[in-house]
Each structure stands twice: as C-alpha cells, then as structure tokens.
C-alpha positions as CSV (number, residue, x, y, z in Angstrom):
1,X,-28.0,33.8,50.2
2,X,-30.3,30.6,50.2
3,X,-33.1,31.3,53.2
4,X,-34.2,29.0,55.8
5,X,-37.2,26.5,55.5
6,X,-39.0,23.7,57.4
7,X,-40.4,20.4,57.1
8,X,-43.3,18.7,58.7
9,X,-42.0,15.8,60.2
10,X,-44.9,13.7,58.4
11,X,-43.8,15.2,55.3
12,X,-40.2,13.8,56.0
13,X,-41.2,10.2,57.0
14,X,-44.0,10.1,53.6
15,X,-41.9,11.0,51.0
16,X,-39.6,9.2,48.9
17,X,-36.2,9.4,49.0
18,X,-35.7,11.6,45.7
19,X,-38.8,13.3,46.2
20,X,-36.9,14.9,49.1
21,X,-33.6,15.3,47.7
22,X,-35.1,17.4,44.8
23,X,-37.3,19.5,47.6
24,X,-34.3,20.1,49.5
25,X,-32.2,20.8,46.6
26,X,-34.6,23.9,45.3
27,X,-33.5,25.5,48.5
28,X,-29.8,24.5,48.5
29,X,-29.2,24.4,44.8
30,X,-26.2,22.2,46.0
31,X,-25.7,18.3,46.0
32,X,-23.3,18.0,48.6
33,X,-25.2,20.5,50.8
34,X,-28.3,18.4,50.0
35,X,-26.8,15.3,51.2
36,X,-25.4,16.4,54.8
37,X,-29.1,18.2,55.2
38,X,-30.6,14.6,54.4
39,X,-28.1,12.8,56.7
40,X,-28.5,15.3,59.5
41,X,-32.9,14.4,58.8
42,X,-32.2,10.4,58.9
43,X,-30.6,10.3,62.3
44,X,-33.6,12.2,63.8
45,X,-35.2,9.5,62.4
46,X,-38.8,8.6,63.3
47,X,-38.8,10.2,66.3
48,X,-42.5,10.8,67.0
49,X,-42.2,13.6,69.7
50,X,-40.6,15.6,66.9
51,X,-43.3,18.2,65.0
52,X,-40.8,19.3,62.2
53,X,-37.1,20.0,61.3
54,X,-35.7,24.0,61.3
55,X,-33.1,24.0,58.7
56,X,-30.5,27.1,58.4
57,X,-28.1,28.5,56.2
58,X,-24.8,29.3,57.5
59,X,-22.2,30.8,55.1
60,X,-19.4,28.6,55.6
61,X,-15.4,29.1,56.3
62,X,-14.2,28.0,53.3
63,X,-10.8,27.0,52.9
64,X,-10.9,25.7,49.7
65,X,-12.4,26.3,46.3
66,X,-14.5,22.8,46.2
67,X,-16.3,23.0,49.8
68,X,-19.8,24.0,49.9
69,X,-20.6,27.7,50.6
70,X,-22.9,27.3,53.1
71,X,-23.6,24.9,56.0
72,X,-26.4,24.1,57.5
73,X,-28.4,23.5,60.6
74,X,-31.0,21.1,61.3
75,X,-33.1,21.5,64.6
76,X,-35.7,19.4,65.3
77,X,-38.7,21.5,67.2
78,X,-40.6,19.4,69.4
C-alpha cells in the first residue's frame, strides 16, 4: 500500500507542472491517481493561509477492473 506524504504549499505553487506530476507519481505510481491528486491541489489554489497539503491513500471500492486502486485525500493544513 502506497503511504501518505505532504507538500509545502511553496513547493506546490514553484514547481512546474511535470515537475509535480512526476513527484506525485513516485508515490502513486498511477496516472490517473496522479491527475485527481493534482486537480484536487489546483482548486486549493494559491491560497496563502494554506501551509501545505496532507495527501492519503484510501484503498478504493472498486467495481471494475480499470478504476484506480486507491483514492485519495487531499487536506490542506492551515
């Protein structure tokens, strides 16, 4: 099972696009789990009062053979 990690909210809003992705993929090791962690990150946005984002692995309910195994939670700690 994948583990849990953070990242800094400065670290989110300095690095590129891809540079992300692949950071967040070496815990995933999933696309499509990358993506919804990313899109769940961007509608934080650049909120300032945020210090970084919690992000949790959830073994999912899957119902079918091509859904990602695990979800996962982003909270923003402020």
């Amino acid at each position: 099972m994948p583990s849990s990690f953070s990242i800094a909210r400065t670290r989110f809003s300095n690095l590129s696009d891809s540079t992300l992705r692949e950071e967040i993929g070496y815990y995933t090791g999933n696309d499509a789990e990358t993506s919804s962690i990313l899109r769940s990150l961007r509608r934080f946005g650049e909120d300032s009062s945020v210090s970084y984002f919690e992000i949790t692995p959830n073994p999912s309910r899957r119902t079918r053979h091509l859904t990602p195994e695990f979800t996962w939670s982003v909270r923003a700690v402020r």
